[in-house]
C-alpha positions as CSV (number, residue, x, y, z in Angstrom):
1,X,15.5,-5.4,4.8
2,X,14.5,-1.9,3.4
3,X,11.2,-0.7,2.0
4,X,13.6,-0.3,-1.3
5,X,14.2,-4.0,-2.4
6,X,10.0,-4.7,-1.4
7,X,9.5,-2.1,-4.7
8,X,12.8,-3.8,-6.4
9,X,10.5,-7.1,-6.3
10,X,7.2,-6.0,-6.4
11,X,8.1,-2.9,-9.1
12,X,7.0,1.1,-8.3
13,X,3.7,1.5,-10.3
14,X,1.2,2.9,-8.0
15,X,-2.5,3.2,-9.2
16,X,-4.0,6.5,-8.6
17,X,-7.1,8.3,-9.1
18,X,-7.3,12.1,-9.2
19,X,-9.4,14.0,-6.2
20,X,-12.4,14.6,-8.5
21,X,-12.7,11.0,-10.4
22,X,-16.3,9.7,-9.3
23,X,-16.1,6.4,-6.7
24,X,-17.6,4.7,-10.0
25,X,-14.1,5.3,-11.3
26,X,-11.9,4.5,-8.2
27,X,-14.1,1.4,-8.3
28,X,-13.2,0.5,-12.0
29,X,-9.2,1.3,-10.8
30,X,-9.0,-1.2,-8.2
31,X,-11.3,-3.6,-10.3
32,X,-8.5,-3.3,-12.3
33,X,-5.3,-3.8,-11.2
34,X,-7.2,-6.0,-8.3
35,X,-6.0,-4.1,-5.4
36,X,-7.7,-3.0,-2.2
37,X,-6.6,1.2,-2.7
38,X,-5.2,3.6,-4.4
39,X,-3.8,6.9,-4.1
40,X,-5.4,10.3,-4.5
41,X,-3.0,12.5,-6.8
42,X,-4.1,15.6,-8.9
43,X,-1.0,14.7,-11.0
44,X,0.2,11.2,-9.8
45,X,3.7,12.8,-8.0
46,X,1.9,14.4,-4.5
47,X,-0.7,12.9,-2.2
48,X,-3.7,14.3,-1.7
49,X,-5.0,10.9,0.2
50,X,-5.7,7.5,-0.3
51,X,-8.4,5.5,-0.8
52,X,-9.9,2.0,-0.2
53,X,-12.0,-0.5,-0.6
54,X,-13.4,-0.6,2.7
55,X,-13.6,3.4,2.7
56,X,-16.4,2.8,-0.1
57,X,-18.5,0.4,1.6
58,X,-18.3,2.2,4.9
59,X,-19.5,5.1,2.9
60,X,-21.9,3.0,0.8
61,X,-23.4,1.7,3.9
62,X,-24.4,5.2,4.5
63,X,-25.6,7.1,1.8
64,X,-26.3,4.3,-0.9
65,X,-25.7,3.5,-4.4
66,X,-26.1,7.6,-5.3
67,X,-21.9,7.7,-3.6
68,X,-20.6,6.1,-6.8
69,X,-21.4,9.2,-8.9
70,X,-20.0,11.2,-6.1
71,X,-15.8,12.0,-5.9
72,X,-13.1,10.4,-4.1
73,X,-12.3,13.2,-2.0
74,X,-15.4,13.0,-0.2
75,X,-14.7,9.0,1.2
76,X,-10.4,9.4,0.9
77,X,-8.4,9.6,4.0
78,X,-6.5,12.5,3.8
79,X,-4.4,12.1,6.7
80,X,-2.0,9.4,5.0
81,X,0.9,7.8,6.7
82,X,3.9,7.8,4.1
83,X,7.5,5.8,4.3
84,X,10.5,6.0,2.9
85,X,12.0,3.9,0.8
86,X,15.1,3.7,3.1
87,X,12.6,2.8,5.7
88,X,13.0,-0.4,7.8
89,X,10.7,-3.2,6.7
90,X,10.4,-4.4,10.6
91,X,9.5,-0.9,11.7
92,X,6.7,-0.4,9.2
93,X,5.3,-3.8,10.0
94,X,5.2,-2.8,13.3
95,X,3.6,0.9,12.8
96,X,0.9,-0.7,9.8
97,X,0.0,-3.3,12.5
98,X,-0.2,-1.0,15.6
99,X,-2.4,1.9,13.4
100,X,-4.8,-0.7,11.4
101,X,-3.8,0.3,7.8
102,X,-2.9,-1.7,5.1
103,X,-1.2,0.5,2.7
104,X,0.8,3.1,3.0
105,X,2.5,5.3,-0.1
106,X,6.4,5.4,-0.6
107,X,7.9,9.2,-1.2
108,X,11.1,9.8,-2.5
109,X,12.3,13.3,-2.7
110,X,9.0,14.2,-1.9
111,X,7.3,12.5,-5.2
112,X,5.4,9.1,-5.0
113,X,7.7,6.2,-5.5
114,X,5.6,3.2,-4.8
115,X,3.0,1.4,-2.7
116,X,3.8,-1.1,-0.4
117,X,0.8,-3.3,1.2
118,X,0.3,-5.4,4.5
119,X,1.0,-8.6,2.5
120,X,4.2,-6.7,1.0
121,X,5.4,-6.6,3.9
122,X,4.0,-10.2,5.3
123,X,5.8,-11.9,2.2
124,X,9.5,-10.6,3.3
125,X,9.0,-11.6,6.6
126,X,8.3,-14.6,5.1
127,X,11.4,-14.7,2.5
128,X,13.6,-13.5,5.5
129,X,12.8,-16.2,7.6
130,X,13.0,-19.1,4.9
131,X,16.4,-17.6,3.9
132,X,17.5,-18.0,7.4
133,X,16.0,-21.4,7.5
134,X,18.3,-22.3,5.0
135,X,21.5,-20.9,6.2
136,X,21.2,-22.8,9.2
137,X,20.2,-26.2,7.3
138,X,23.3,-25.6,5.4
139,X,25.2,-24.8,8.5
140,X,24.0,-27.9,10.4
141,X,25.0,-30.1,7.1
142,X,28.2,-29.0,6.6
143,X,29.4,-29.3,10.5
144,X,31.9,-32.1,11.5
């Protein structure tokens, strides 16, 4: 399976916050589309970093309650690991679960293209596996 069909099911929109929103705002963001990170664009095509939730408390932990008024490009990782979407699902599984992250952007033609998380890529394992189940249960049922 390719990175493409995981944004065919899931859809492209990525939530993004620009380099100088306040952690208050990146806060709000992932409040609101209840996800663990987003990407740091200045114009929601290039990556400047990412950002996530356990970024803020590690940072929180640290300085206190005065980070939220403080931007995201002090706490983002700038050093992001990007796919494509021609990528093989198996291989990023293997490289998110080797490096510790849990989401990494998708470029296409060097503009963002999607997001695909840990659990993305969990669930089609999953699917893969079920569909497999069941062409063998249907193989085993229809033999002499």
């Amino acid at each position: 399976m390719r990175i493409r069909e995981i944004l065919r099911r899931k859809g492209d929109a990525v939530a993004t916050v620009a380099p100088d929103a306040t952690v208050r705002r990146l806060l709000a963001v992932l409040a609101e589309h209840n996800i663990g990170a987003a990407v740091v664009s200045p114009d929601g095509a290039s990556i400047a970093g990412i950002v996530t939730e356990r970024d803020v408390v590690r940072r929180m932990h640290d300085r206190g309650a005065a980070l939220l008024d403080h931007p995201v490009s002090e706490i983002m990782t700038t050093d992001v690991h990007t796919c494509g979407p021609a990528e093989d699902v198996e291989d990023l599984r293997r490289t998110m679960t080797e490096n510790r992250f849990r989401h990494v952007p998708v470029v296409d033609g060097g503009r963002l293209a999607g997001i695909v998380s840990i659990g993305d890529v969990v669930k089609s394992a999953i699917d893969e596996l079920e569909s497999e189940r069941e062409h063998l249960v249907d193989y085993i049922q229809r033999a002499p």
